[in-house]
C-alpha positions, -999 to 999 in steps of 0.1 A, spaced: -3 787 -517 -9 776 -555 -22 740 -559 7 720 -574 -6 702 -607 11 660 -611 14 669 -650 38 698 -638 48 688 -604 95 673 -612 99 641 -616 119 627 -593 147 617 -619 146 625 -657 167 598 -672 177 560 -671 161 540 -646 143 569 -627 124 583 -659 110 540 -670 103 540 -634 83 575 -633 63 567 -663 58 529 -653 46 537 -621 23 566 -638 9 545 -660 2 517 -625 -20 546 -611 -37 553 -638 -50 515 -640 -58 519 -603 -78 552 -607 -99 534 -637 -108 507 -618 -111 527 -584 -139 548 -608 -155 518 -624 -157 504 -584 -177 537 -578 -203 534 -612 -207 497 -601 -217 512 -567 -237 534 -575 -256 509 -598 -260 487 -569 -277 508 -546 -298 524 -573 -309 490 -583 -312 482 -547 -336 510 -532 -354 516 -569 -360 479 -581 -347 452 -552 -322 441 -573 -288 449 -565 -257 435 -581 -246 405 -568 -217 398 -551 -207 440 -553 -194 435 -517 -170 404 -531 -159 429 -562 -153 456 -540 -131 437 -521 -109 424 -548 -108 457 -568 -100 475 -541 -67 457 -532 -56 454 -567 -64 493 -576 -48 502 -541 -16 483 -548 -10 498 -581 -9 529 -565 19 523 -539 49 527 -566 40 561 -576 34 570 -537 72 555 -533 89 569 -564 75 606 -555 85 602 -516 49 612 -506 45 581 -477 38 590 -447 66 603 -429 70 610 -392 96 640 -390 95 653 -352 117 637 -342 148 643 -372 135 677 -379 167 689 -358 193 666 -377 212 680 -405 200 674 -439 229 643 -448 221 629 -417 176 628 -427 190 619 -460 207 584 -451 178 582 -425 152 584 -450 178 558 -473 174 530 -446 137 537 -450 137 531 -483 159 500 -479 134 488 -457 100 494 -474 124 477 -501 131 445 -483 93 443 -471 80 448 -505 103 422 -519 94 397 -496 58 405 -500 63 402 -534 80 367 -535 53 353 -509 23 372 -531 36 354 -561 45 318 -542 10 324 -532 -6 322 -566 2 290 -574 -11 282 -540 -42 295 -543 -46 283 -580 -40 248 -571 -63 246 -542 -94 261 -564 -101 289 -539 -131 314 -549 -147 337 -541 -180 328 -516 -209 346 -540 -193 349 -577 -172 320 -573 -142 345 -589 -108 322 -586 -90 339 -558 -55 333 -579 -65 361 -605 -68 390 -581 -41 377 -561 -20 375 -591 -30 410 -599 -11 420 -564 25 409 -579 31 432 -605 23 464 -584 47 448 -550 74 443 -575 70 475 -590 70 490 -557 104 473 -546 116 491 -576 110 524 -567 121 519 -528 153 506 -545 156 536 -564 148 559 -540 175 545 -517 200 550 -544 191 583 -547 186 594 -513 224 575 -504 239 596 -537 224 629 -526 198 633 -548 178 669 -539 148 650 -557 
């Protein structure tokens, strides 16, 4: 089997709404991926500092941490907008293809509504946070950036389960 390349792998819709979604959500990953990498040089630093000099970087633990949920979470949308969450298909592998289709719909309704909510709650949240002058215990980072980090990739994630549902309801072979 040939190994499928992203550049060249379909988009799951070409026009309207499904292309600004595609390359949003491209664009979210990418921004995850850089700071996934820079988590891994500042890593690396650290235990080289660590075993070669005694000096590691503080508070890598507390960075790792934060960058970690905010890289994470940008890639969730593109994960959503490509169908590539895991699925659990033993058990409809028998029903007809309409019938997986509105299946996999509610699905997406679902991971729609959750998303939404954790959206609204992630962004009540910030203010929250913000107002009670929670930081981090080492750097003393304000917990309301990273937190507020989280709300741009949640709603962009409710997006693409709302799309998704459209187009799985509609028929879409995507």
């Amino acid at each position: 089997m040939s190994e499928v390349d992203l550049q060249e792998a379909p988009s799951p819709a070409f026009t309207g709404v499904g292309r600004w979604l595609d390359k949003l959500s491209i664009w979210f990953a990418y921004i995850g991926g850089s700071i996934f990498i820079a988590l891994v040089a500042m890593s690396i630093v650290s235990i080289l500092g660590r075993k070669l000099f005694s000096s590691p970087i503080q508070g890598d633990l507390e960075l790792m941490q934060i960058g970690s949920a905010v890289g994470a979470a940008a890639f969730l949308p593109l994960c959503e907008l490509y169908d590539h969450n895991i699925k659990v298909d033993a058990l409809s592998v028998w029903l007809s293809k309409r019938v997986r289709r509105m299946l996999d719909g509610v699905a997406h309704l679902l991971l729609c509504t959750a998303a939404g909510v954790l959206t609204w709650r992630t962004a009540l949240s910030v203010s929250d946070v913000k107002d009670s002058f929670e930081v981090s215990a080492l750097l003393s980072v304000p917990i309301w950036i990273p937190v507020c980090l989280l709300v741009p990739s949640l709603g962009l994630l409710t997006l693409a389960a709302l799309y998704r549902a459209y187009l799985s309801f509609v028929g879409s072979n995507s």
